[in-house]
Backbone as CSV, one residue per row, in Angstrom:
resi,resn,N_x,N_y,N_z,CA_x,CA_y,CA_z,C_x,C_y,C_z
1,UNK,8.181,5.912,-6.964,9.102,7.004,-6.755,10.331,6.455,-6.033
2,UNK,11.637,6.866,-6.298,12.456,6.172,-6.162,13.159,6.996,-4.419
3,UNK,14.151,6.400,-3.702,14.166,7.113,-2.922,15.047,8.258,-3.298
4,UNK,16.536,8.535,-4.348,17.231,9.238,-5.072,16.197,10.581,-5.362
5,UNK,14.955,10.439,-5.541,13.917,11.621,-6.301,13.095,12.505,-4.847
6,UNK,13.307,11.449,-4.398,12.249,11.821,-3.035,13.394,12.714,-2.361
7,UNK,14.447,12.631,-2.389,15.450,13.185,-1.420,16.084,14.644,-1.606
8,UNK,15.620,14.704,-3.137,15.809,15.800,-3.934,14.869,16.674,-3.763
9,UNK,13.856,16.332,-3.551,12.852,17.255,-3.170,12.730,18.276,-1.959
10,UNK,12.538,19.549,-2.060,12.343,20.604,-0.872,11.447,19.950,-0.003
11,UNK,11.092,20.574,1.502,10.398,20.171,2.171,8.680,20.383,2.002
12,UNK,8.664,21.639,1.315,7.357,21.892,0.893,7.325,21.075,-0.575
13,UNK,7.985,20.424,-1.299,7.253,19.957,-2.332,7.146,18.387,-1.766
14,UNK,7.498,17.999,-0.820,7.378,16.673,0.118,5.951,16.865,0.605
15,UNK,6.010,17.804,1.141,4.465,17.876,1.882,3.255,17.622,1.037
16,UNK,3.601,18.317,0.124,2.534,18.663,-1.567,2.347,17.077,-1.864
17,UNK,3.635,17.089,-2.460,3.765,14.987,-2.757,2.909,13.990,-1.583
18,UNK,2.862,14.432,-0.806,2.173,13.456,0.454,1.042,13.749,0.284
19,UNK,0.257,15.147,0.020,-1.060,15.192,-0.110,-1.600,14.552,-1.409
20,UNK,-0.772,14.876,-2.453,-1.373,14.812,-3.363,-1.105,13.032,-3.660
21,UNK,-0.450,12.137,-2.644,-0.217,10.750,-2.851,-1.583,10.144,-2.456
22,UNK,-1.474,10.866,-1.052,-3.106,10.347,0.132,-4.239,10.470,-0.812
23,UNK,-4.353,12.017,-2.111,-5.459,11.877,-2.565,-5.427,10.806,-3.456
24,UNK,-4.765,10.008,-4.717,-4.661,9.363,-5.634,-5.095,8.275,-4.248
25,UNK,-4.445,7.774,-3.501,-4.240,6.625,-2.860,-6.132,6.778,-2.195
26,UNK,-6.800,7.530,-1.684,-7.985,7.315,-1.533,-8.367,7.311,-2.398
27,UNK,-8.908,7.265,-3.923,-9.034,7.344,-5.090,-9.032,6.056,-5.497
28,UNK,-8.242,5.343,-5.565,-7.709,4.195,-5.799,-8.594,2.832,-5.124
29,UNK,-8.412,3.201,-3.766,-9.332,2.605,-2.869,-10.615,2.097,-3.519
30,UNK,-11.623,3.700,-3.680,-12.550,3.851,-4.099,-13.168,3.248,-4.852
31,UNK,-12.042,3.789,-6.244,-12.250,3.083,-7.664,-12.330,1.265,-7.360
32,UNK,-11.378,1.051,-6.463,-11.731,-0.649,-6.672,-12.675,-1.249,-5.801
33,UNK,-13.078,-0.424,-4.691,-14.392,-0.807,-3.765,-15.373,-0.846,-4.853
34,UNK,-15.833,0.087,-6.034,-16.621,0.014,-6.464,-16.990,-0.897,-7.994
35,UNK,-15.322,-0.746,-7.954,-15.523,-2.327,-9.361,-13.720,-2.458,-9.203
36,UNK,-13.623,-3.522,-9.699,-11.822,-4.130,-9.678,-11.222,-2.955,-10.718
37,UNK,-10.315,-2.741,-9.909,-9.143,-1.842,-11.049,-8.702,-2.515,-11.908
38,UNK,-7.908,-2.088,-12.692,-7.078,-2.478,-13.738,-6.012,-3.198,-13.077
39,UNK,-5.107,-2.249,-12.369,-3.682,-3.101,-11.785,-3.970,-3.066,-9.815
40,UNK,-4.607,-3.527,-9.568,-5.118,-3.465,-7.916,-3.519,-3.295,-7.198
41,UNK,-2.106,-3.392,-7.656,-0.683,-3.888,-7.492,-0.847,-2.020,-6.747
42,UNK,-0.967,-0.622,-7.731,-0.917,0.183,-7.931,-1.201,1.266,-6.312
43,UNK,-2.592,0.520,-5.636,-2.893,0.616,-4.243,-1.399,0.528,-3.693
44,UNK,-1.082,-1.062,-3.456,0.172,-1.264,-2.617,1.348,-0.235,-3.111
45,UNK,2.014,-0.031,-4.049,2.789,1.265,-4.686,2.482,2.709,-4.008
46,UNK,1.554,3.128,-4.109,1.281,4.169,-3.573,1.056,4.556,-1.963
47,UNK,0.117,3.214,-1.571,0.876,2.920,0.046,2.158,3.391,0.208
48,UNK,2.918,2.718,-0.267,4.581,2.475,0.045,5.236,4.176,-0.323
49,UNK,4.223,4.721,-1.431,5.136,6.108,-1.335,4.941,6.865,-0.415
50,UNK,3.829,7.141,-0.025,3.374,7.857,1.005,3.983,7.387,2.286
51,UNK,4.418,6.160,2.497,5.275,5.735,3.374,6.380,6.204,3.722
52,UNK,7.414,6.943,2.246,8.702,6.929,1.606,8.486,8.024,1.929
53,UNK,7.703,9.065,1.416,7.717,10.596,1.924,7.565,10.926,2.917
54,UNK,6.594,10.282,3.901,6.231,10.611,5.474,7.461,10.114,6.261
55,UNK,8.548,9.161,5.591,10.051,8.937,6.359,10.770,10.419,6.599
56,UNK,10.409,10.140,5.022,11.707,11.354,5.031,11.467,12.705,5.275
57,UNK,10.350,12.962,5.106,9.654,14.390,6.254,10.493,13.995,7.580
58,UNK,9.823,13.299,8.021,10.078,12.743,9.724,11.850,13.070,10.031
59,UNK,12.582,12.144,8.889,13.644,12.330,9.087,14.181,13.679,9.197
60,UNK,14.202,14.643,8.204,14.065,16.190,8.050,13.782,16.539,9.372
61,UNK,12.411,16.338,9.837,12.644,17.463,10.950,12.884,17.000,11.720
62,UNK,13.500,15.633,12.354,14.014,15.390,13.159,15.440,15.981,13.498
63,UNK,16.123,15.822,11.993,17.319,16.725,12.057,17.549,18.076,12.493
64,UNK,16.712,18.761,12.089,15.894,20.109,12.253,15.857,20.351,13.845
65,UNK,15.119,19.434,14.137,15.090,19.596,15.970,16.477,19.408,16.453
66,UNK,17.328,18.245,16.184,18.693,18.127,16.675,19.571,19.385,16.522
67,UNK,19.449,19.963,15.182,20.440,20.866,14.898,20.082,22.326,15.962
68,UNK,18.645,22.475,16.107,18.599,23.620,17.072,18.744,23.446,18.563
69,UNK,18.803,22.005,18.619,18.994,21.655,20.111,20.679,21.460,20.356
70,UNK,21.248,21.657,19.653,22.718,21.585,19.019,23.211,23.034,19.167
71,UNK,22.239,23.721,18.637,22.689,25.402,18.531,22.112,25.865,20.184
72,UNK,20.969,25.338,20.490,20.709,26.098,21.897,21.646,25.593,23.278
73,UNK,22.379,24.470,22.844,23.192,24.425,24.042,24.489,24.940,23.990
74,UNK,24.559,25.171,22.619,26.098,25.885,22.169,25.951,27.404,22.960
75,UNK,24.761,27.900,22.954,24.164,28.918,23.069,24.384,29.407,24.666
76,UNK,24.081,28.715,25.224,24.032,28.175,27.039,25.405,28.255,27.318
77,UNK,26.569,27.885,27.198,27.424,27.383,27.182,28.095,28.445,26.850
């Protein structure tokens, strides 16, 4: 998943994408604990997305927190 696709995405279909990465990605695991996969490469890929989405969540609400901590001192003031 590219990061251009990931960025496009709402915050709830980020969340969805992360679950539904963690499940393939334990899956994956599985499948090759119990005999060699086809492309074992596919593990590391999916690592890395779930990586890519849990950024950019993070990033999101980090912004999220700034912008209301932005509005509550405007607020004060």
């Amino acid at each position: 998943m590219k990061h251009s696709e990931i960025v496009e995405l709402s915050t709830e279909e980020l969340v969805a994408k992360i679950t539904d990465e963690k499940a393939t990605l334990t899956k994956l695991k599985f499948a090759h604990a119990v005999s060699a996969i086809e492309n074992p490469n596919r593990i590391k890929q999916t690592r890395k997305n779930v990586a890519r989405l849990l950024t950019e969540l993070t990033k999101r609400r980090n912004a999220e927190k700034a912008a209301s901590a932005t509005t509550e001192t405007a607020a004060e003031a």
